[in-house]
Structures are given as structure tokens and as C-alpha cells.
C-alpha positions in Angstrom: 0.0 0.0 0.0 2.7 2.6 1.0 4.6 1.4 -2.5 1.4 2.8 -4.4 1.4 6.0 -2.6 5.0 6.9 -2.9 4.6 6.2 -6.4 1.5 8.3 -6.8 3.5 10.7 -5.3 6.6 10.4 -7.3 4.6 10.6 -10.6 2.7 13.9 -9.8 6.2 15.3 -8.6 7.7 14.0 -12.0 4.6 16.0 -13.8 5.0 19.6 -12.0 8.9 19.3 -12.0 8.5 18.8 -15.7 6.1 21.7 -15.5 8.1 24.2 -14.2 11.6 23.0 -15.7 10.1 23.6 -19.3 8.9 26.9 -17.7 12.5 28.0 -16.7 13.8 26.7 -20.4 11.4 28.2 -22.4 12.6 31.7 -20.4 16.3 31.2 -21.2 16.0 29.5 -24.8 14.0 29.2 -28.1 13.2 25.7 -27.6 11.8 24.1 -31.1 8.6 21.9 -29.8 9.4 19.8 -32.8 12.7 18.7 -31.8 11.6 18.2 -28.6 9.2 15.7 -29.5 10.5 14.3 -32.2 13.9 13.3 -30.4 12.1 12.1 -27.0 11.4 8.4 -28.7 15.2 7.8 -30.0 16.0 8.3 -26.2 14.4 4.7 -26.0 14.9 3.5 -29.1 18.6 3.7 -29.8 20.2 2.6 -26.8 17.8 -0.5 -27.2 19.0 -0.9 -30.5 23.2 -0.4 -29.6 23.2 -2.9 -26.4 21.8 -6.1 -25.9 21.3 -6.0 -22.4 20.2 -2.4 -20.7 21.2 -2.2 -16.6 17.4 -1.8 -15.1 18.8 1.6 -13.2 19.9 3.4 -16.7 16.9 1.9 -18.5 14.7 3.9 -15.4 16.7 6.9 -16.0 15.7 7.0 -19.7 12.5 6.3 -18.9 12.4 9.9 -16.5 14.1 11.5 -20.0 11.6 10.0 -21.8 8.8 11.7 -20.0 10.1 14.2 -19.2 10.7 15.5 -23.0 6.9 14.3 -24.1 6.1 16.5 -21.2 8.1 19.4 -22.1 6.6 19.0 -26.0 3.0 19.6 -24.5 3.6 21.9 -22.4 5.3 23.8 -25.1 2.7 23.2 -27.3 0.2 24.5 -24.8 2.5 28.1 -23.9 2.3 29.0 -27.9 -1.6 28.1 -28.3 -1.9 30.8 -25.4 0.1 33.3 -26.7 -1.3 32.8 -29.9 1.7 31.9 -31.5 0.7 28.7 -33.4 -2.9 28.4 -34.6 -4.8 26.1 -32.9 -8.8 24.4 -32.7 -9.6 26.9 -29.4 -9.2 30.5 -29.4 -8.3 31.5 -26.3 -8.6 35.3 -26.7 -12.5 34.8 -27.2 -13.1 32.8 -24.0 -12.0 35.4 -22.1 
């Protein structure tokens, strides 16, 4: 039971420290969503492809790269529909 909860816990963390990591990047640099999401599945897919057998630790720490760049590439996606920078289905300006 306490293994569930700390995981609970440890995903939400994962989600708002991928929240406001993305939010201190996108301040610094230009970050191309595209990039971003197009290079989050070769994290996985190439190192599976280069070694036979992956030690469980390193294959958890890709994992946390992994989701942490799909992450960022929605929350990206999400800053530019709100500032209107990239057309999307909502309009935000007329909710408001």
C-alpha cells in the first residue's frame, strides 16, 4: 500500500517538476517543440537498438528522459496556443 502512494506521489512530482523545468527553459531559450518531441522516442529507441542488455537503473533513467521531453513537448505546445503563436482548434482570446 505505501509502495502505491510513494509512487502516486513520485509521478505527480515528475509531472509539475516537468512543468516548471520547461517553464525556466522556455525563459532562457527558443526551444523548437518539434525537436523536442521528435527526439524524445530515440531516447528509448537507440540505446535498445546499440546494447543487448540495458542495466534496469539506466533503463529507469531513460524512462524519466523519456517523460520528461513528451512533457516538455505539450507543455510547449500548450504556452504557444496561449500566446497565440501557433494556430490552434480553441481560441483562447475569445473565452476570455
Amino acid at each position: 500500500m505505501i509502495s502505491k502512494v510513494l509512487y502516486i506521489i513520485f509521478i505527480i512530482a515528475m509531472f509539475l517538476g516537468s512543468v516548471y523545468f520547461t517553464k525556466a527553459v522556455l525563459k532562457k531559450f527558443n526551444v523548437n517543440r518539434w525537436i523536442v518531441g521528435g527526439t524524445a522516442p530515440l531516447i528509448l529507441i537507440i540505446p535498445s537498438l546499440v546494447f543487448d542488455n540495458i542495466n534496469p537503473i539506466v533503463w529507469n533513467i531513460l524512462l524519466l528522459i523519456f517523460c520528461v521531453m513528451c512533457i516538455m513537448f505539450f507543455e510547449i505546445t500548450r504556452i504557444k496556443l496561449e500566446n497565440n503563436e501557433v494556430r490552434g482548434i480553441i481560441d483562447y482570446k475569445k473565452n476570455k
